[in-house]
N, C-alpha and C positions, 0 to 999 in steps of 0.2 A: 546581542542586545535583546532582541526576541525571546529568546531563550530564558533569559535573566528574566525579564519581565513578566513572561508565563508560569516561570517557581515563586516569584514573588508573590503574585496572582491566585495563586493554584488553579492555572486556566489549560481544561483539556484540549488538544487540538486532534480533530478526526483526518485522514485521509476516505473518503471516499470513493471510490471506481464508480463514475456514471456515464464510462464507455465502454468499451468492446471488450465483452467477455465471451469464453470460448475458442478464441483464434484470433490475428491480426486481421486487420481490415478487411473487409475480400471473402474471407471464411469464420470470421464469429459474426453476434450480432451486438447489438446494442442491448445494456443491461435497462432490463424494463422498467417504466418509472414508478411501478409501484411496488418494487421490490426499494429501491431507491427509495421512494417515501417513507417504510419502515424503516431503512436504516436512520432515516434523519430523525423520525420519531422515536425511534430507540437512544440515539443521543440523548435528545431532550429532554426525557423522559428519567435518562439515567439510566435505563436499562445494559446499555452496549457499557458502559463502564464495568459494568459488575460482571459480563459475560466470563466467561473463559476462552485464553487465546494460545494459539500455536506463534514459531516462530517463522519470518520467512527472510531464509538466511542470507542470501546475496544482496538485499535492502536491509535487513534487521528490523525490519517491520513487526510488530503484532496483529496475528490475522484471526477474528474471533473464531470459535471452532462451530458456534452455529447461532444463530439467531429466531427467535420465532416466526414463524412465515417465509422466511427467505433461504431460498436453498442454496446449500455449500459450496454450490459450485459457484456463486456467485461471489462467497466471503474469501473463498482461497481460490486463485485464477490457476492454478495448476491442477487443479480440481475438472475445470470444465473447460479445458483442451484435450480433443481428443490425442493430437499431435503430441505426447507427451517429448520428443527429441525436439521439435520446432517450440514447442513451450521454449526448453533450457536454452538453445541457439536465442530466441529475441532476448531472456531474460540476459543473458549474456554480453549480447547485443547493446540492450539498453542502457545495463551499468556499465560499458565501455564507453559510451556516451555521456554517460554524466563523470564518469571521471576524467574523460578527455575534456568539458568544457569547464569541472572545475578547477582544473589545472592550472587555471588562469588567472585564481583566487588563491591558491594554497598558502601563499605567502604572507597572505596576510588573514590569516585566522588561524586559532589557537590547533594544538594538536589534538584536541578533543573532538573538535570538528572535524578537521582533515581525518580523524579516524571514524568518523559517522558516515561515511559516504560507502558506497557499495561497497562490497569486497567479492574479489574472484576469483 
């Protein structure tokens, strides 16, 4: 129903990352808030629409490939883990996670959705 509504609309919807970039808790930090303010001003502005973006495969995300001001490491998170094996282990991690809780909904949503959800 969201979905429907946002086409009908033509309403963009952003993901933004306004936590821990660089490593999991413990070992990244927290993505600075004015790196963060650019991105929302870039929204607004219309700027992040028009960007160019890379894909990021196991979500199917689009991840801009750079923004003015804000360094890459912050727009693609595999960018700014040093740990590149522990990067792929959480990412792994995570979309086992979201497919184990939405396992719980499958049945009742169309296949279109059912096939939006991680892959691994």
């Amino acid at each position: 129903m969201l979905a429907e509504r946002m086409a009908k609309h033509k309403v963009n919807c952003w993901l933004v990352n306004t936590g821990w970039a660089g490593g999991k808790y413990g070992t990244g930090s927290r993505c600075p808030l004015k790196y963060t303010r650019l991105i929302i001003d870039a929204i607004h502005s219309g700027e992040l629409a028009k960007a160019e973006y890379e894909n990021f495969a196991t979500f199917n995300l689009s991840i801009p490939t750079s923004l003015e001001g804000v360094p890459t490491e912050l727009l693609n998170p595999r960018k700014a883990w040093k740990n590149k094996e522990g990067f792929e282990r959480e990412v792994r991690k995570l979309a086992g996670m979201f497919q184990k809780a939405f396992a719980l909904y499958e049945k009742d949503v169309e296949e279109k959705v059912r096939l939006a959800g991680p892959q691994l």
